[in-house]
N, C-alpha and C positions, 0 to 999 in steps of 0.2 A: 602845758596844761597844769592847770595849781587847785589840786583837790584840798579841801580842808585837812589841816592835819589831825593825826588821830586823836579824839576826845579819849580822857580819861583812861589812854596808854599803858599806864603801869597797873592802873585798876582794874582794870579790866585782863591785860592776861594773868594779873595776882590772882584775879579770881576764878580761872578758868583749871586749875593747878593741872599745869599741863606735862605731860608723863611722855619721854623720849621716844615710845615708841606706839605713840597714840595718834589717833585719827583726830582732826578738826576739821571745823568748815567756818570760814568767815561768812555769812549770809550778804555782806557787802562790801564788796572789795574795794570799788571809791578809787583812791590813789593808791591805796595798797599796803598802809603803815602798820594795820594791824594784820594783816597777812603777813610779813615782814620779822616781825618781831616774834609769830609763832613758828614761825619755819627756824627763828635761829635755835629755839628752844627744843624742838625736838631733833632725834638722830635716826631712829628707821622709819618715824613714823610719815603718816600725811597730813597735806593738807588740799583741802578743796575750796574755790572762791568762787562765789558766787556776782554779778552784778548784769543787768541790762541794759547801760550804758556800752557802746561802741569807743569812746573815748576809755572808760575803765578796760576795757578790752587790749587797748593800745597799749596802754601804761602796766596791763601783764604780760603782754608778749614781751614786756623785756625782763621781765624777771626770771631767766632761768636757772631754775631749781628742780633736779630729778624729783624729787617730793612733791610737788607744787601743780596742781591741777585747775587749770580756769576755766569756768564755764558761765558761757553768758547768755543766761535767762532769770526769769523772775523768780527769786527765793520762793516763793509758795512752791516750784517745783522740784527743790531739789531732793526730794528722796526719792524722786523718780530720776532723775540722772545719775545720784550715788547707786542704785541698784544696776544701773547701766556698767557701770563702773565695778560692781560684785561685791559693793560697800551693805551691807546689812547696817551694822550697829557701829557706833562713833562715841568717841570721850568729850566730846566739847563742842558748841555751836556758839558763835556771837555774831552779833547784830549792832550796827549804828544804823539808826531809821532816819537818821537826819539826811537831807538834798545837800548835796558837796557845796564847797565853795565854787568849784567849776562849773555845775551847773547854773548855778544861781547866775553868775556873773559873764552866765555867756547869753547876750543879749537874743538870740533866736531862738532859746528855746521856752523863754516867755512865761521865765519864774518869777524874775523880777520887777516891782512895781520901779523900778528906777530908770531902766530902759523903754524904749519905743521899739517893741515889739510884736510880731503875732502874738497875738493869746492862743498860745500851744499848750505848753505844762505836759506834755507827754515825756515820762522818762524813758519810756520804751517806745521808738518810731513804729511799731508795727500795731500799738493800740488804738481804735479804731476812732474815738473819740477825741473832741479837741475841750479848751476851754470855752475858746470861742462859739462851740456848739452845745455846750451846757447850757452859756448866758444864752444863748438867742430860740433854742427849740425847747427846753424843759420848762414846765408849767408853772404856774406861780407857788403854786403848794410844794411840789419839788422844791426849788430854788430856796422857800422858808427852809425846809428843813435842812437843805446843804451850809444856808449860810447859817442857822441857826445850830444845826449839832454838830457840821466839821468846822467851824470859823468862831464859830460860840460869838456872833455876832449879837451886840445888845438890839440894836433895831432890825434885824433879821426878816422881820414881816412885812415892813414897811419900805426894805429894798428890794426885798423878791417882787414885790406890786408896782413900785416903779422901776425896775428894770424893764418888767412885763409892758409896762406904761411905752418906755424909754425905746424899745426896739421896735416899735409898732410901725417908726418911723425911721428905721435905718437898723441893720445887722452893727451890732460892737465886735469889732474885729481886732481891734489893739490894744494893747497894754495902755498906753498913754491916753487915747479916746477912754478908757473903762476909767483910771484914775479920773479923768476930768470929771466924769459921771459920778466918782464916787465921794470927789471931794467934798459936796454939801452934806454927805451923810456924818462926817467926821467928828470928832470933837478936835474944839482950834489945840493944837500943841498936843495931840495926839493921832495927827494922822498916818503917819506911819505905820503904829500899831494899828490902826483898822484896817490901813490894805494890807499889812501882812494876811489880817485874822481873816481879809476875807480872799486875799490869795492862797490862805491854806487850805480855805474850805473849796476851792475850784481844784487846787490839783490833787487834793485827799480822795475827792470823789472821781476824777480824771482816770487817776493810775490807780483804784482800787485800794487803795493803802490798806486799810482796815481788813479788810476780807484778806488781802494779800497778808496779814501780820497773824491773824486769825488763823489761816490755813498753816502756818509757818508751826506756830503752838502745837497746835495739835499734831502737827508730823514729830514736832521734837520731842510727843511722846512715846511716838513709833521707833525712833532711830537711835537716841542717847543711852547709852548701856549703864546700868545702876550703877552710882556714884559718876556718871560724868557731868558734866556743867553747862547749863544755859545761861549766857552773858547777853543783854541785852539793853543798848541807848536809846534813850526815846527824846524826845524834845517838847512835846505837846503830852497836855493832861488825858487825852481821849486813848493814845498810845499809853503812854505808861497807866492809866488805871486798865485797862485791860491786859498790860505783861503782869500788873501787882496781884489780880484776879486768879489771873489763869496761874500765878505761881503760886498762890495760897491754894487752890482748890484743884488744880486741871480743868476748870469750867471757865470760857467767859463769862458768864453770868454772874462768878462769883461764891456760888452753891456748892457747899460739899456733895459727892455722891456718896453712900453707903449700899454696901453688900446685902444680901436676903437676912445677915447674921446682927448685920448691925453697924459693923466695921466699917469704918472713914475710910474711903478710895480717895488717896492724894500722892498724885505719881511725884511732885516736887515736893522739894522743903526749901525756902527760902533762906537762904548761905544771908543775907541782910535785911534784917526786917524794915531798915528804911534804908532810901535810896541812898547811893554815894553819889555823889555831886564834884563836879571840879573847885579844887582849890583856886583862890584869888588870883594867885600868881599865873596860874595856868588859863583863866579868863582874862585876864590883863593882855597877854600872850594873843589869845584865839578868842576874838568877842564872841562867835558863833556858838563858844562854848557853852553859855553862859546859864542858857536852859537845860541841858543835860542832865540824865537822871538814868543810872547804870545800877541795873537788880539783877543779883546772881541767885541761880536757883540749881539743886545736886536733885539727881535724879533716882527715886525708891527705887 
């Protein structure tokens, strides 16, 4: 199993300053490299992983460390298994929101426009919806706005109407049948990037991404005790303007809150006012890297 290696490694626990006998939680465990590297860093403390992947699951049963806690469900829930746990408050949380190399590259689970396969895109087997069931039963006005605000699709209204068109006359059930579908929407020598943009918009809306990163935010204001660190990779502009948001303000929306007195309510401060990005050498290395964008934020 060959999970992408860890983006932005040394930047990311530099920015976590991580304290020997402090609690972490990777929000995504993946293969496990930033798990890995905080466990060597601390000495009484913990750490807790998170990931909903059964393959990620795999690749932490072998890491045995008395420290070291793996739990496989969807990050939006973990302050509710750290309390299971007697975990109240923690020094550190990160996140890579990016889909591994493993799963991209594993043909059945129907991430990739490169293979012939179901159109799945579930990162978690127990979610109830498929791709395949997005394209063929949600509405044309749906469909605009998926492919239009998660895929930031330029013709977004004119594909949602011929898909609608398009399945009247047979269910799309496969990755390679949908590219075939998609390829007159393309610009010549750009198609690539259009089925990525518009496979990200099927599996954003699929696995909940958004809501799922949404609810994540706002627990970490519940959980990270003053002065600890939220680390967090995003790879799309829809993710990172809502970690940049919510780390200016505590609000998705962007909005400061203020008290009855007057006073600015902002649980974060932003540790980099702009993103850190991987170096050349380290995208030479790991193409997947290449859109990366890691914002640290210390907690009032």
């Amino acid at each position: 199993m060959s999970f992408h290696e860890p983006v932005l490694l040394k930047e990311c626990i530099e920015g976590l300053k991580i304290k020997q006998d402090g609690v972490y939680v990777d929000l995504t465990y993946g293969g496990g490299g930033h798990t890995k590297v905080i466990l060597e860093k601390i000495g009484k403390g913990r750490v807790f992983s998170f990931d909903v992947d059964a393959d990620a699951k795999h690749n932490a049963d072998q890491l045995k460390n008395p420290s070291f806690t793996f739990i496989q469900a969807n990050f939006r829930y973990a302050q509710k298994y750290l309390r299971f746990y007697k975990v109240q408050q923690i020094n550190g949380i990160m996140a890579d929101l990016g889909v591994s190399s493993y799963q991209i590259d594993t043909p059945e689970k129907g991430f990739s426009s490169r293979y012939d396969a179901p159109l799945d895109m579930r990162m978690d087997p127990e979610i109830e919806i498929t791709a395949a069931q997005v394209l063929n039963q949600f509405d044309e006005k749906e469909l605009h706005k998926i492919f239009g605000m998660y895929g930031e699709v330029r013709n977004a209204k004119t594909l949602a109407r011929d898909v609608v068109a398009y399945r009247a006359k047979g269910q799309i059930t496969t990755t390679s049948e949908f590219i075939g579908f998609l390829n007159k929407y393309a610009r010549k020598g750009r198609e690539s990037k259009y089925y990525a943009q518009v496979f990200q918009a099927l599996r954003i809306v699929v696995n909940d991404e958004l809501g799922a990163l949404e609810d994540m935010l706002k627990m970490s204001v519940n959980i990270l005790r003053p002065g600890g660190r939220l680390a967090i990779i995003s790879y799309h502009s829809l993710e990172d303007r809502m970690v940049k948001k919510f780390m200016n303000t505590g609000k998705k929306s962007g909005l400061l809150e203020k008290d009855i007195y007057g006073n600015i309510q902002r649980p974060f401060d932003p540790v980099n006012r702009k993103p850190l990005t991987p170096s050349s050498q380290e995208v030479s290395q790991n193409k997947r890297a290449r859109s990366a964008k890691l914002r640290i934020a210390q907690r009032n």
